[in-house]
C-alpha positions, 0 to 999 in steps of 0.5 A: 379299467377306470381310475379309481377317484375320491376328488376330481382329477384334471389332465391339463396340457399346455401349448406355449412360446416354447420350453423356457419355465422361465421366460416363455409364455402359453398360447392354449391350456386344455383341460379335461376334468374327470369326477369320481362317478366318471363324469367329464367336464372340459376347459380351453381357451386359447391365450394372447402371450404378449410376445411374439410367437417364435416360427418353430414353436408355431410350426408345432402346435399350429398356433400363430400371433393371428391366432392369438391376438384378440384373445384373453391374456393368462391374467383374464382367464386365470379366474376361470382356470383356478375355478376349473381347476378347484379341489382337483388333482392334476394329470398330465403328461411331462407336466411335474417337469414342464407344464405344472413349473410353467402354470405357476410361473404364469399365475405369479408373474401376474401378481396371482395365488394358485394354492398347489398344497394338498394336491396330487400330481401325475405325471403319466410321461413318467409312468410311461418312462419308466415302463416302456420309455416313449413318446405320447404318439408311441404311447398313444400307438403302444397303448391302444393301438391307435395312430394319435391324430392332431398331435400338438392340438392341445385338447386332443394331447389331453384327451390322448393323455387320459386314454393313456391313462387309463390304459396304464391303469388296465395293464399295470395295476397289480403290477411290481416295479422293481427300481435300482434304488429299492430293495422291495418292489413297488405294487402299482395300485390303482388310486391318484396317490398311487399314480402319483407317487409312482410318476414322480422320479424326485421330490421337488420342492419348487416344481421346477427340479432346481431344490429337491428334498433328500432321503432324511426329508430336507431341502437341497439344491439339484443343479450348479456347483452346490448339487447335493448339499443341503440349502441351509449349509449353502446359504450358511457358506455361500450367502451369495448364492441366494443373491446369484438366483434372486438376479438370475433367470430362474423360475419365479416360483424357485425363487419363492420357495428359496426365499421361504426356505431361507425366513425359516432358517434366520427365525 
C-alpha cells in the first residue's frame, strides 16, 4: 500500500562521528524524496566533519577521514540540503531522537536557519517500537522478508527506511492501538499526520527530548533533578539553572528553545 501524501515527503538518514547531539558531526546525509504522484527524487553527499573520525564509528558505516577529506564541509552543502528538503515532511528511522536534533545542530552551529515549524515528523523506528520492538535489519527481515544488504550505507537505510514504511502502512492502516495511557484506541489511518502522531512517544519541544510539553500543553523539563516541573516554576525558583545548561554541554538547539521559553516569561 502506498502512503497517501498531500506535500512531499523526505526519509533522511544520517551517518555521523557518533551519537552525541551535542558534539558530534555528519559524515554522509541521504535523502530520498517522495511526491504526492509517487514520483522520487534522491540527494547525498558525503560531508567533511572538520574532526576526526573515531575507529568505531568508521568500523560502522564503513566511512573514514580519506573518505571524507576533500569533500563539502555541512556548511557547503547546507543550501542545497534546505532546498532539497523545501516544503517536505520528514521521515526517518530513530530520527525524532537522533538524526532531526543532529540536522539542527549542524545548521546552527553554522550560524544557518532551518524553518522546522508546519512540518510533519515520522519516526518510523517508533512505529515499528511500539508494534513489534526491533531493529532496522529485523524490521526490514520482518516486513518483507528480505535480508537488508549494506547496512549502515546511508542511502540503502534510507531506502530500506521507506520499504519499511510502506510496509507498515499495508499492514497496519485500519488498525487500533491500544497504549497504557489511552482508554480509546487509536485507529492507524494512512495520511503523514496520522504517521506522525502515532511514531511520536513524547512532545518535544526542542527535538532533543530535554523540554517536552505536558498534558495541559506547557513546556517542562524531561531530565535532571527538575524532571516534571514546568520551566516557568524552575526559572522562577532556580534562576541558576538556566546558567548551568547555557554552560553545559547541551544541544545548541535546547538552549535556543530555553532562551525563547525564558523572553516570553520576562515579557
Amino acid at each position: 500500500m502506498n502512503i497517501k501524501l498531500t506535500r512531499a515527503l523526505a526519509i533522511f538518514d544520517l551517518e555521523t562521528t557518533g551519537v552525541n547531539v551535542s558534539s558530534d558531526r555528519i559524515v554522509q546525509i541521504a535523502i530520498l524524496k517522495v511526491y504526492p504522484d509517487a514520483t522520487e527524487e534522491k540527494y547525498m553527499s558525503l560531508i567533511n566533519p572538520q574532526v576526526p573520525i573515531p575507529a568505531e564509528a568508521s568500523e560502522i558505516h564503513g566511512i573514514y577521514d580519506k573518505d571524507v577529506a576533500d569533500q563539502p564541509t555541512f556548511a557547503e552543502v547546507a543550501g542545497d540540503i534546505t532546498l532539497f528538503l523545501e516544503n517536505c515532511d520528514l521521515a526517518g528511522f530513530n530520527s525524532n531522537r537522533f538524526d532531526i536534533p543532529l540536522l539542527m545542530e549542524e545548521f546552527l552551529r553554522n550560524d544557518l536557519y532551518f524553518e522546522m515549524h508546519g512540518r510533519e515528523l515520522i519516526d518510523v523506528q517508533n512505529i515499528f517500537h511500539k508494534m513489534e520492538k526491533r531493529t532496522l535489519k529485523a524490521a526490514y527481515k520482518y516486513y518483507t522478508g528480505n535480508i537488508l544488504e549494506g547496512a549502515h550505507d546511508a542511502m540503502n537505510d534510507v531506502e530500506a527506511t521507506f520499504e519499511v514504511l510502506k510496509a507498515q502502512i499495508t499492514k497496519y492502516v485500519g488498525a487500533s492501538y491500544n497504549s497504557e495511557e489511552e482508554d480509546q484506541p487509536t485507529l492507524l489511518e494512512n495520511d503523514v499526520n496520522s504517521l506522525a502522531e502515532f511514531s511520536t512517544f513524547n512532545r518535544f519541544v526542542d527535538y532533543a527530548g530535554r523540554i517536552v510539553y505536558n498534558d495541559e500543553n506547557v513546556e517542562v523539563f524531561n531530565f535532571g533533578k527538575h524532571k516534571g516541573l514546568t520551566v516557568k516554576e524552575v526559572l522562577a525558583k532556580d534562576p541558576s539553572y538556566f546558567s548551568w545548561i547555557m554552560r553545559g554541554d547541551f544541544p545548541l538547539y535546547t538552549k535556543k528553545i530555553l532562551k525563547e521559553i525564558r523572553s516570553k516569561l520576562t515579557l
